[in-house]
N, C-alpha and C positions, 0 to 999 in steps of 0.2 A: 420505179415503174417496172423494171424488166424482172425484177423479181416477184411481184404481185402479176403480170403478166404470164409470167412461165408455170406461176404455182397455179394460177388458173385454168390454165391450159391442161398442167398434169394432172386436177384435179376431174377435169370433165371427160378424160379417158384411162381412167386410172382405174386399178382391179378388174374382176373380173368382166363387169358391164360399162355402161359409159353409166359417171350420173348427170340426172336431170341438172340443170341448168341450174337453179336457186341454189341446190342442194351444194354445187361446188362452190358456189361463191360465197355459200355460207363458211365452207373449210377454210375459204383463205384470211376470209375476218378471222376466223379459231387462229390460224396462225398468226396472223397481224398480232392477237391480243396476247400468245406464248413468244415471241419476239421481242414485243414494245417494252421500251424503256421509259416509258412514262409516268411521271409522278404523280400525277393527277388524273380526275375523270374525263377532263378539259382535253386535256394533248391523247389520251385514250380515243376519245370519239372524236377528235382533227385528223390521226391516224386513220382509224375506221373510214371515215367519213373518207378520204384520200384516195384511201383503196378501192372503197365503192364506185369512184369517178374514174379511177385507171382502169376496172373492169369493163364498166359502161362504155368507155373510147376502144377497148380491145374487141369489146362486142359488137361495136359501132365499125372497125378498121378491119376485121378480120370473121365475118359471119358463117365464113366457113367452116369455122370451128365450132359453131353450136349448131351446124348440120343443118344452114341457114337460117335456123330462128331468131328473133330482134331482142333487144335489149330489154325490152319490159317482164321479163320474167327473170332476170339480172338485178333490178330494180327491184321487184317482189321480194324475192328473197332475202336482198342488203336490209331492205325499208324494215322486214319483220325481224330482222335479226337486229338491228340498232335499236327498235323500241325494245326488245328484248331485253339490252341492256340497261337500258334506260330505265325498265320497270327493278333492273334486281340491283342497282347503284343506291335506289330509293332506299334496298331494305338493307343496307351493310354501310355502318358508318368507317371502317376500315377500308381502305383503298386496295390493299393487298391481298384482303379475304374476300373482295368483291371481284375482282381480278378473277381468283379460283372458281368461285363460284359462277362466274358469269362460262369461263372453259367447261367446270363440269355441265352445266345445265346445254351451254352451247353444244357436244358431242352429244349427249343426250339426243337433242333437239334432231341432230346428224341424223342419228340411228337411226329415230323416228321417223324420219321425213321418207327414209330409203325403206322402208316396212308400209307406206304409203299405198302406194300400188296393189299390194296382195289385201289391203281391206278394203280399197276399192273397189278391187275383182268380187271379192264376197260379196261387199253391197252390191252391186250393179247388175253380175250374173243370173240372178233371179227375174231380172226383167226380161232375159232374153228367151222366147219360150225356143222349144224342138223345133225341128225344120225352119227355123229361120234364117233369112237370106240376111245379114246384115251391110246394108251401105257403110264403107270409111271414106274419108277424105283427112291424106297428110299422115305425114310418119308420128304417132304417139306411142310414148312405151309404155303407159296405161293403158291404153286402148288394147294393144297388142296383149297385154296383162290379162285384160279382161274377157277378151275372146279365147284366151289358152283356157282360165280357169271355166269359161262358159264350153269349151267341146270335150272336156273332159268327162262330162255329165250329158250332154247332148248332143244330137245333130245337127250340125250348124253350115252354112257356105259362106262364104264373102265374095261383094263384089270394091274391089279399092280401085280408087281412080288414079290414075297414072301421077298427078300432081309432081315433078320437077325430080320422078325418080321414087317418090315415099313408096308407092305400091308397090316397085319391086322387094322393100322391105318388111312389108307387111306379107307378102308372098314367101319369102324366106322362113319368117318365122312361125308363119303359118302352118306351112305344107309339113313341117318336120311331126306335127300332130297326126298329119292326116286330110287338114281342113282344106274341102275344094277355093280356090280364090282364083277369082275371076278380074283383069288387069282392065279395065278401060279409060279411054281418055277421057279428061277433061269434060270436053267437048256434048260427049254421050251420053251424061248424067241422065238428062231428060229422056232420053228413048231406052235407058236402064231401070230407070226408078221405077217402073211399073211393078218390077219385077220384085224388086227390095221392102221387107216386113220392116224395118227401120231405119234409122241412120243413126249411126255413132263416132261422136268426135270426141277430138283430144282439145286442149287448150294451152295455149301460150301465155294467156292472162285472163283471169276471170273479173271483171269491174264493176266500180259498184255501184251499173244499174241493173246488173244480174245480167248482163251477156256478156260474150266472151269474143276476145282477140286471139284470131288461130291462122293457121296457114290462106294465105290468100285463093278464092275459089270456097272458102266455108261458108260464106252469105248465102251468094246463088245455090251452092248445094242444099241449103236450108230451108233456102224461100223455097225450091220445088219439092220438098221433102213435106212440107205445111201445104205445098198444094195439091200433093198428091195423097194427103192425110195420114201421112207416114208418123210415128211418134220420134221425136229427136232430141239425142242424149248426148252428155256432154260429159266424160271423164276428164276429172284434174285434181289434182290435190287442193291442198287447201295453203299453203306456202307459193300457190300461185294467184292466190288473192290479191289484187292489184289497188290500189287506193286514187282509182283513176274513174272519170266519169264521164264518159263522151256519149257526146249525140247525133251524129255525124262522122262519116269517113273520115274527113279532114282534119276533124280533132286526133286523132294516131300522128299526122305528120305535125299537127300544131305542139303537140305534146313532145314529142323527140326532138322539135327544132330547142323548145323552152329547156327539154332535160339536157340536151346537145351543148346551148350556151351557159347553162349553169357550171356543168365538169369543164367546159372550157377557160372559164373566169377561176374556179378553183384550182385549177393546173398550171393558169398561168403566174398565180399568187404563190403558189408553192415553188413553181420556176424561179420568180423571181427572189424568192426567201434564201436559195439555195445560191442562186447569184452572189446577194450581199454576203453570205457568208465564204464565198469562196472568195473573194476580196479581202477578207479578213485574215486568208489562210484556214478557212475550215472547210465545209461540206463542199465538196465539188457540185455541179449540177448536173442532171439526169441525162445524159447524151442521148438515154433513148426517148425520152419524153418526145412525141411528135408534133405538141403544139408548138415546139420552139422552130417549129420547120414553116416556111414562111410561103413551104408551096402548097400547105395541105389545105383541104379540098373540101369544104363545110357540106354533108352530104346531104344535109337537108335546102343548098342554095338551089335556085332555079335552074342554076348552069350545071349540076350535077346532076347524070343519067341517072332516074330515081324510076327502079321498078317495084312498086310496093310488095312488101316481100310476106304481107297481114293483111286480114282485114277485119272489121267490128262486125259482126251478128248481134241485134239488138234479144234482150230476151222474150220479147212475142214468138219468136220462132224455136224459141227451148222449152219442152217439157219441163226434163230432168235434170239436173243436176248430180254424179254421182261421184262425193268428197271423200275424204278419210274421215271427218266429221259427219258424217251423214248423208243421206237422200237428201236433193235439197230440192228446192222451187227456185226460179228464177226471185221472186220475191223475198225470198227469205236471205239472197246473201249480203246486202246492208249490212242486216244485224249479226251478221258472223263478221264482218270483216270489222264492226265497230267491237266486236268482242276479240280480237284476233288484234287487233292496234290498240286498245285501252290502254 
């Protein structure tokens, strides 16, 4: 575990920028599968699949490393990256040329993912006309993308809302263009909004009823954005396609407690695999593993201080959609995400 932990760590602040979230835990599968000594497709994706669950508990135990954001964009990216596999095992009856091909296609997939952002910016910028005030809500390096590539061609202001620190980030990378940004609280949306031509958000998970799970504060910001007949847009890639379906707030903590006990049943199985075999004189067991710790703290119990750190915006309140595959409609992303999983 502390090796699949560290490499994800180094991988979400590594080079020159940080990358997105999926995007790292895609690297660490890439390394799982140039590591694995496995003979088969079988101990490949038990591997895989392992790692997926170490990530999820580091994302789960340590949120400060993805600059608060939750685990479902963790999830995105493993879930796309194992059908992945899955799809190119189908076309190579050799285990070892399947192996290759799955690394070459997987860094591919890398590059691609981190080239995301700049077609975004292309699509998206066209919607923003001259003089526009643009509302943010929550630190997105999309978002952030997409407003650099929109003042470079036009005149643009921002107002970002304070949200847990994001806006002073969005003010950084702003101001170095030029671009006036204006900090307000939370709180002030409403006595701001009059003022704001749009609103433009990032996403932590895009789901498929076509709304999206983003820093908590994105709802209300939405619902008075729709009532003030503002138009509201949503940057994200498309590796943040989520294969999740909520109708209700309460489905995000119903869904984390079920994702929460699953990697805990599989951590505790591979604990115990690593047991018998240190009995036998082989594999030691994982000292870091923290489910063998008998004081940790299930974050999703009632007795844990739980400040929802997300919340769901249904897609009534979303125009736009603006992916690396496209403009999209809240309606249409179903049939991307059933084309994106096949």
């Amino acid at each position: 575990m502390e090796r699949t932990c560290a490499a994800f760590a180094e991988a979400l602040g590594s080079g020159e920028e940080e990358h997105a979230v999926p995007v790292a835990a895609i690297q660490v599968l890439l390394g799982v599968i140039e590591r694995s000594s496995a003979l088969t497709m079988h101990g490949l994706d038990e591997e895989l699949r392992l790692a997926r669950a170490y990530m999820i508990a580091y994302s789960e135990g340590a949120p400060t490393e993805l600059g608060g954001r939750t685990s479902i964009s963790v999830v995105s990216g493993c879930d796309l990256f194992l059908r992945h596999v899955t799809r190119t095992y189908l076309e190579f009856a050799d285990f070892e040329e399947c192996k290759k091909e799955i690394l070459r296609r997987g860094q591919s997939f890398a590059k691609l993912s981190r080239s995301s952002r700049d077609r975004i910016a292309d699509l998206g910028h066209p919607f923003i006309s001259d003089e526009s005030v643009v509302l943010v809500h929550g630190h997105s390096r999309v978002v952030i993308t997409l407003l650099q590539r929109a003042a470079r061609c036009k005149r643009i202001s921002v107002i970002a809302t304070r949200a847990d620190g994001a806006g002073n980030f969005i003010a950084k990378e702003l101001k170095q263009l030029g671009v006036p940004v204006k900090i307000i609280a939370d709180l002030a949306i409403g006595f701001f909004i009059e003022t704001a031509s749009l609103l433009l958000l990032g996403a932590e998970g895009v789901v498929e009823t076509g709304g999206v799970v983003n820093k908590i504060g994105t709802l209300p910001t939405a619902i008075m954005a729709k009532a003030a007949k503002l138009p509201v847009y949503v940057a994200a890639e498309s590796y943040k396609f989520a294969r999740f379906f909520p109708l209700r707030q309460s489905d995000l903590i119903a869904a984390g407690r079920q994702e929460y006990a699953h990697n805990r049943t599989l951590l505790q199985q591979h604990d115990h695999l690593l047991k018998d075999k240190d009995q036998d004189g082989g594999i030691k067991k994982d000292p870091t593993n923290e489910f063998e710790n008998q004081n940790y703290t299930d974050p999703f119990s009632s007795d844990f201080p739980h400040h929802p750190p997300v919340d769901y915006t249904p897609p009534e309140y979303i125009d736009l959609l603006f992916t690396d595959i496209g403009v999209l409609t809240p309606a249409a992303v179903s049939d991307e995400l059933i084309r994106l999983y096949q």
